[in-house]
C-alpha positions in Angstrom: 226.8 -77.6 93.6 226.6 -79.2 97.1 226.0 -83.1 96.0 225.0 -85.7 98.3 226.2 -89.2 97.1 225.5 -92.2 98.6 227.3 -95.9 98.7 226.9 -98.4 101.5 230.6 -99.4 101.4 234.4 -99.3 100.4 235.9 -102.6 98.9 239.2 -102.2 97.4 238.5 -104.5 94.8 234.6 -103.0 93.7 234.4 -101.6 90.9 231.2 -99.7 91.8 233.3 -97.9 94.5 236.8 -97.7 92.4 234.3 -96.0 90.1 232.7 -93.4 92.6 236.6 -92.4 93.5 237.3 -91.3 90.2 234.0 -89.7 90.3 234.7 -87.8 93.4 238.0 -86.8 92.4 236.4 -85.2 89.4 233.8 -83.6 91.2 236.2 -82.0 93.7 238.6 -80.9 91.1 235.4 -79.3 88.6 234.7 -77.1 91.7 231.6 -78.9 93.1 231.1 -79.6 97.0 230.6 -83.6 97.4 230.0 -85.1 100.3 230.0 -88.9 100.6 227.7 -91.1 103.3 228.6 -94.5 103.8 228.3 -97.0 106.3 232.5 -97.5 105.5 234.9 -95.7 103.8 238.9 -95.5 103.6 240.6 -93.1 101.4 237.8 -90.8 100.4 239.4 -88.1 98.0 240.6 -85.1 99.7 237.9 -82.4 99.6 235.2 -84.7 100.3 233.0 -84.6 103.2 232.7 -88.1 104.6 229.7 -88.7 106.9 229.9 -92.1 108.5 226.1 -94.0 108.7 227.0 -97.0 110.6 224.1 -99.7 110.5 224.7 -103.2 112.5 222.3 -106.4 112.3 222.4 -109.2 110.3 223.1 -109.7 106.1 219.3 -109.6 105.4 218.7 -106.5 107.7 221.6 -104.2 106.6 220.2 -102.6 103.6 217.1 -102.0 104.8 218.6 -100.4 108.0 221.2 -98.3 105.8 218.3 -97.0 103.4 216.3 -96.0 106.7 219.3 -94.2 108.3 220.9 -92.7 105.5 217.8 -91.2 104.4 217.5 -89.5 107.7 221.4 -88.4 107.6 220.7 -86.7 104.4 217.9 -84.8 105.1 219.9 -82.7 108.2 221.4 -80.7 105.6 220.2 -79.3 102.4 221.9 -80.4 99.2 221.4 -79.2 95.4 221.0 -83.2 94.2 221.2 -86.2 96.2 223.2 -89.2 93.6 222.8 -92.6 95.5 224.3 -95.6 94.3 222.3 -97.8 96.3 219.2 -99.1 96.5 218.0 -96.3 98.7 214.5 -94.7 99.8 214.7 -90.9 98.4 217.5 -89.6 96.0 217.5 -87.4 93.2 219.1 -89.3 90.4 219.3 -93.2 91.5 222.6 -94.9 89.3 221.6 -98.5 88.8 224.8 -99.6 88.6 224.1 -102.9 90.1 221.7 -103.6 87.5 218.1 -105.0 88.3 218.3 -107.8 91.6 215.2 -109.7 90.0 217.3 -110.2 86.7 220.2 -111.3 88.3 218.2 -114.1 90.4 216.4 -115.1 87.1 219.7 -115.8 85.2 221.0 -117.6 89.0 217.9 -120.3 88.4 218.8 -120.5 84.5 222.4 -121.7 85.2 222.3 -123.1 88.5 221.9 -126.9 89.1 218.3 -128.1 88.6 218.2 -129.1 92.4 219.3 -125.6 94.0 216.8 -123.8 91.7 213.5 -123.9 93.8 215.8 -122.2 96.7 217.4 -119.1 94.8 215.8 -115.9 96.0 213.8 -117.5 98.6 216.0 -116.5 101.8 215.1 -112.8 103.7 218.2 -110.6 102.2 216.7 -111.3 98.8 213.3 -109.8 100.0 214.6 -107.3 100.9 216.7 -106.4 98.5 213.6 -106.7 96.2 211.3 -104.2 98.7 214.0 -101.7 98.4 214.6 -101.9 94.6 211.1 -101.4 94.2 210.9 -98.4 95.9 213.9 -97.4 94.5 212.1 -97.5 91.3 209.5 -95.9 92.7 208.6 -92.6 90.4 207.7 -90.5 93.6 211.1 -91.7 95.3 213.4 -91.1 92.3 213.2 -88.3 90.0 216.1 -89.4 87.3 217.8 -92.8 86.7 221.3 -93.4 85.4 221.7 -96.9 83.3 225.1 -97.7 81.7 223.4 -99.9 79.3 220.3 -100.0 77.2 219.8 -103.8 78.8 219.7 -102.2 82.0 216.8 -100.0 80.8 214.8 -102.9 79.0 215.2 -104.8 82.2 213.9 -101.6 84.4 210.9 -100.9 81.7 210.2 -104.5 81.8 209.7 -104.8 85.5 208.7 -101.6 86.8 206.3 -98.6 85.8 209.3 -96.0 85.6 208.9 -93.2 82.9 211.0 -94.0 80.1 211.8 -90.4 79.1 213.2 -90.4 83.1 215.4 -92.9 82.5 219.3 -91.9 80.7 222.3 -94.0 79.4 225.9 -93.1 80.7 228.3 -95.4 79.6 231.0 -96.6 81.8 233.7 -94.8 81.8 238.1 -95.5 82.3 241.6 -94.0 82.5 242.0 -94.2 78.7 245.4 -93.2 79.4 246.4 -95.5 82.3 245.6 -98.6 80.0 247.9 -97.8 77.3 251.0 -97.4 79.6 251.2 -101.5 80.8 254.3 -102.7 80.6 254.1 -106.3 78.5 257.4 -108.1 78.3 257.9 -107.0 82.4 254.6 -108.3 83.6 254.6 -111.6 80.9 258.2 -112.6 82.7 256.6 -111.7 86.1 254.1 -114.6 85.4 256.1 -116.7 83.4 254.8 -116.6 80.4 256.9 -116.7 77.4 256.6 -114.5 74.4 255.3 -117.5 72.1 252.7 -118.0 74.5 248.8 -116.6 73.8 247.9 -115.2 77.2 243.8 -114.9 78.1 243.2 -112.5 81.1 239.9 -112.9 83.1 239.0 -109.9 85.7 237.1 -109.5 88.3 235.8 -110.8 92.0 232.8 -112.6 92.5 233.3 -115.4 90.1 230.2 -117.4 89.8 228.3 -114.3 88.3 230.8 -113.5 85.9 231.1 -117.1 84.7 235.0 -117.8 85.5 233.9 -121.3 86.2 232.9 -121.2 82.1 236.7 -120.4 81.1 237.9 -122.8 83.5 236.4 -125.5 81.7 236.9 -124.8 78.7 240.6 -124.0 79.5 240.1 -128.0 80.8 238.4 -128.7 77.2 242.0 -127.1 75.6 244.3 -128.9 77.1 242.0 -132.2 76.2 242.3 -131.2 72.9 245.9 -130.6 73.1 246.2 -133.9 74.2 244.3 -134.9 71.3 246.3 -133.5 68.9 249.0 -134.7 70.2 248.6 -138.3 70.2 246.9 -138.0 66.5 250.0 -136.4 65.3 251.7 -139.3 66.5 249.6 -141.8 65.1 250.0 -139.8 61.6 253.6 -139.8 62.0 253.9 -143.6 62.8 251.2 -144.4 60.1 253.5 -142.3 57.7 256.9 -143.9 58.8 255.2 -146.9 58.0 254.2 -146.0 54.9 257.7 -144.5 53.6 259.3 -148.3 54.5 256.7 -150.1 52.9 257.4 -148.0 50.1 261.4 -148.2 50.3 261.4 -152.1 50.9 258.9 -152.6 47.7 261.3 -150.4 45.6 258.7 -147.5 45.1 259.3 -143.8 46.0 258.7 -142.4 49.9 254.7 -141.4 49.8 253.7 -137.8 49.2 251.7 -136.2 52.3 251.3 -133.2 50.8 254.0 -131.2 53.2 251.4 -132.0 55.8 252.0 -130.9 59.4 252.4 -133.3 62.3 250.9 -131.0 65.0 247.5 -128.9 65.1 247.2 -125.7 63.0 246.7 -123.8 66.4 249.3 -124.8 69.7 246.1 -125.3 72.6 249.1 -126.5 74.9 250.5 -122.4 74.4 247.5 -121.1 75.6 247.6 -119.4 79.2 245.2 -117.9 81.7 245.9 -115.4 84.2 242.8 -114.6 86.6 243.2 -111.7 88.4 240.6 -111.1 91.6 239.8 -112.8 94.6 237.8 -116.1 95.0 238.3 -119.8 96.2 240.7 -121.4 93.6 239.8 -124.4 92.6 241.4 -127.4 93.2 241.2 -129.3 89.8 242.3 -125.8 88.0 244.7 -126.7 85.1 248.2 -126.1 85.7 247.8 -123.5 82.4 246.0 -121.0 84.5 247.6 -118.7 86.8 245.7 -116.8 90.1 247.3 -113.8 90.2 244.8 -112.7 93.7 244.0 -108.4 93.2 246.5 -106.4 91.2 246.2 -102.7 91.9 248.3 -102.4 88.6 245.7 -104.6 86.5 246.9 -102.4 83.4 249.7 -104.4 83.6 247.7 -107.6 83.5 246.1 -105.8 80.5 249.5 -105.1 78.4 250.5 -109.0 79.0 247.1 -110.6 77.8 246.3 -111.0 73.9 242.8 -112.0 74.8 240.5 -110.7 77.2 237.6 -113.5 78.2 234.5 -112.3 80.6 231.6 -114.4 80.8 229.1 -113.7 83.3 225.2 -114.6 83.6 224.7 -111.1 84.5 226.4 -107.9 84.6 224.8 -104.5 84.0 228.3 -103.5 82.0 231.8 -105.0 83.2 233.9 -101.7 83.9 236.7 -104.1 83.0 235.7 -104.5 79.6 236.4 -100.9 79.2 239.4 -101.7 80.4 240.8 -104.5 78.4 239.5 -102.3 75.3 240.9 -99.4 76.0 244.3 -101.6 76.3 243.5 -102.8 72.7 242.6 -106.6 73.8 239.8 -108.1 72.0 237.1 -109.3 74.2 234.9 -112.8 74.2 232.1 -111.9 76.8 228.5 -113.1 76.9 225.2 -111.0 75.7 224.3 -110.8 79.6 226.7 -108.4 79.7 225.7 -105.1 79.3 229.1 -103.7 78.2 229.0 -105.7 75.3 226.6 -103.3 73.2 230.1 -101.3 72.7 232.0 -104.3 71.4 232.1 -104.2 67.0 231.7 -108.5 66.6 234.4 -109.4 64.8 236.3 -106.1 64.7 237.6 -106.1 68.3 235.4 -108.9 70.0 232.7 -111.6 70.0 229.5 -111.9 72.3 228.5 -115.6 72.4 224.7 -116.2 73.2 225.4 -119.0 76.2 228.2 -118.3 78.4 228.0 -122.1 79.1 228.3 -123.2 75.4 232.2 -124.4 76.3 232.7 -125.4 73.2 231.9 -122.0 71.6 233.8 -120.2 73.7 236.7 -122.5 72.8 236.1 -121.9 69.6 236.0 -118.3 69.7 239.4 -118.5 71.7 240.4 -119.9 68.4 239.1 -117.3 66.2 241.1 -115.2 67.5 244.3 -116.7 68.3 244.7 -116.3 64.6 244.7 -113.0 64.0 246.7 -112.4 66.7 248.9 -109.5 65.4 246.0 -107.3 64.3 245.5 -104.7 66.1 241.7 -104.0 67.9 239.5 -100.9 67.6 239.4 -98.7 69.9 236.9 -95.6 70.2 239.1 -93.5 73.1 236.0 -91.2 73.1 233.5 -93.6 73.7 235.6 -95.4 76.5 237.0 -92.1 78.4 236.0 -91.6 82.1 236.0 -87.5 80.8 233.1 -88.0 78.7 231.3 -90.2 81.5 231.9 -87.4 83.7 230.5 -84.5 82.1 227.0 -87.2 81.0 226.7 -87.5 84.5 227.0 -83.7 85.7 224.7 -83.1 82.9 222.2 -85.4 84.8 223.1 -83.6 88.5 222.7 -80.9 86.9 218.9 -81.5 85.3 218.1 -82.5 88.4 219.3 -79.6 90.7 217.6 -77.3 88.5 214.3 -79.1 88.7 214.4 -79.6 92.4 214.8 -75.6 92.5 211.6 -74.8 90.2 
C-alpha cells in the first residue's frame, strides 16, 4: 500500500515519534510504500519518503496552519490510507495517541493551585487545539480511530458524537527483546547505587503531567521518615540501656525486649531515585534522587531499577510502562493512566486512585519493597511492538479497502 502518515514533529525524546520510527521501519520492511509529512524530521527510516510541510507563526497558530497545509500536501498525490497522528483536518484512520486535549485541561484545574484554575485553557493555543480536535473527531473528517486505551475511548464517546463501532483499541506496543538485555550491576555502579540499595526509576519528559513532582515529595516524605526512625530507634535504645542498669544495679536480670530491632522493618534511607528525561530540576530535590537528563539506552535504566513509579494526571497510556514491564519492574502509576488497564494489582503493579495521595504512594513504595525478589508478570504477547504492528495494518488495511468501494 502507498500510506500517507502524518506527525507535526521529530523530538528525540517523544515517545509519539520514537513510536512512529518503529512503525515506519516496520512498514518499509513488510513491503508497504510510507511516506512521512512533517513540518520536521531527522532520521526518517530509510525507504521513507519524507515531505517537508514547513508552517511558521506563533505557538497558538502552528497547528492550525500545519492542519491547513498538510491537508493540501496530501491531497497532490493519491494514497491507499492517509494515518495522521495529529490533530489534523481529513485522514483516514486518526491515532489519538495524545489522548483527548479537553481531558487533559480538566485534570490541569483538578490538580493545579486553586488560584491558577480560572486561567487553564483560557489562552488562544488551547482554542485551537480544541477547534481542531473537534474536527478531528468529526465523523465526515475521519473514517476510523485508533485508541491505545479503553479510557481513551470513554473519554472520546463522552465528548464527541463519534460512532463507537468506528472506534478500535491497539495497545501500545515495545522491543520486548531490547528490555530484557539491560545490563544491571554496569548501569547501578554507573549511578552509584549499591547493590543493597532499592532503586525507583521515573521516565519520561514533561514532568508536571506525569506527576514527577508526586514522587519527589514523597521521596521528601521518605527520608522524613527515615529520619524518624532513626531518632526513635535511638530513643528505644537509650530507654532500653536504661532499663538493663536499673535492672543490674537492683540485682534483677537485664529486661527482655523480645529480640526487638533497633531500626525500621524497611531501610527508607536505601531507597534511591533515578529520573531519566529532561525538565528543570528542582532545587530542594533530595540528595536520594539522581537526574540522569535523556538516556537513549533507558533499558539500561530499566535493568538497574526494582521499582518503576509513573504518576501522571493524564496520560492516554505511558509507552514506558510497557517498557518497565517488559523489563520485569513492577509498576506504581495512577488510574489517569491509560496503560494501567494492562497492569494485574498486586501481581506486577498497583494503580493508586490520587496521584497526589503522597502518603499512598509511599506506602505502595513499601509494599513492594518487600517482596523485592519475586519476580513480575509479564505477558510478552500482550506487550510486543509485533502484535501492535499487525492491529494497526489490520486497521490501514480496513480502511484502504473501504476508501476503494
Amino acid at each position: 500500500m502507498k500510506l500517507a502518515l502524518i506527525r507535526r514533529q521529530f523530538s528525540a525524546t517523544g515517545g509519539a515519534e520514537l513510536y512512529l520510527q518503529r512503525l515506519l521501519g516496520a512498514l518499509v520492511k513488510a513491503g508497504h510504500e510510507p511516506h512521512l509529512f512533517a513540518e520536521s524530521w531527522e532520521g526518517a527510516a530509510e525507504g521513507v519518503t519524507l515531505h517537508r510541510v514547513p508552517v511558521s507563526g506563533s505557538r497558538a497558530e502552528k497547528p492550525m496552519r500545519f492542519a491547513n497545509a498538510v491537508k493540501d500536501a496530501v491531497a497532490r498525490e493519491k494514497f491507499d490510507c492517509i494515518f495522521s497522528l495529529e490533530r489534523t483536518l481529513q485522514q483516514d484512520v486518526y491515532r489519538a495517541g495524545d489522548g483527548v486535549h479537553r481531558v487533559w485541561l480538566q485534570r490541569r484545574r483538578e490538580f493545579a493551585p486553586w488560584w491558577k484554575r480560572p486561567f487553564i485553557g483560557r489562552g488562544a493555543f488551547h482554542r485551537n487545539m480544541k477547534w481542531l480536535e473537534a474536527q478531528t473527531f468529526d465523523p465526515a473528517n475521519t473514517r476510523h480511530v485508533i485508541v491505545n486505551s479503553e479510557m481513551v475511548r470513554r473519554e472520546i464517546l463522552e465528548h464527541f458524537q463519534f460512532p463507537a463501532e468506528r472506534i478500535h483499541l491497539v495497545r501500545n506496543g515495545v522491543d520486548v527483546a531490547r528490555f530484557q538485555s539491560g545490563k544491571r550491576a554496569e548501569t547501578r555502579a554507573r549511578f552509584g547505587v549499591k547493590e543493597d540499595e532499592f532503586l525507583l526509576l521515573f521516565v519520561g519528559s514533561g514532568w508536571e503531567r506525569k506527576g514527577l513532582g508526586f514522587l519527589l515529595q514523597a521521596m521528601h516524605m521518605l527520608a522524613v521518615q527515615g529520619l524518624a526512625d532513626r531518632l526513635m530507634a535511638g530513643v528505644r535504645e537509650f530507654r532500653d540501656a536504661s532499663a538493663a542498669v536499673s535492672a543490674q544495679l537492683a540485682g534483677l536480670p537485664a529486661p527482655d525486649h523480645g529480640g526487638r530491632r533497633s531500626e525500621s522493618s524497611i531501610p527508607w534511607n536505601k531507597v534511591k531515585l533515578l529520573v531519566v528525561g529532561k525538565g528543570l530540576v528542582p532545587a530542594d530535590a533530595p540528595r536520594t534522587v539522581i537526574f540522569a537528563g535523556a538516556m537513549p539506552d533507558v533499558e539500561n535504566a530499566c535493568a538497574a531499577a526494582d521499582l518503576f513509579v509513573f504518576l501522571p494526571i493524564y496520560e492516554p497510556s505511558a509507552n514506558v510502562v510497557f517498557e518497565a514491564l517488559a523489563a520485569g519492574l513492577p509498576v506504581i502509576t495512577s488510574r489517569f493512566n491509560g496503560a494501567g488497564e494492562v497492569i494485574e494489582a498486586g501481581r506486577n503493579g498497583t494503580i493508586l486512585t490520587d496521584p497526589a495521595d503522597v502518603t499512598s504512594v509511599v506506602r505502595s513504595i513499601g509494599q513492594w519493597w518487600s517482596r523485592r525478589f519475586t519476580s513480575t508478570i509479564v505477558d510478552e504477547r500482550q506487550l510486543s511492538m509485533e502484535r501492535h504492528v499487525v492491529e494497526t495494518m489490520q486497521l490501514l488495511e480496513l480502511a484502504a479497502r473501504e476508501k476503494r468501494e
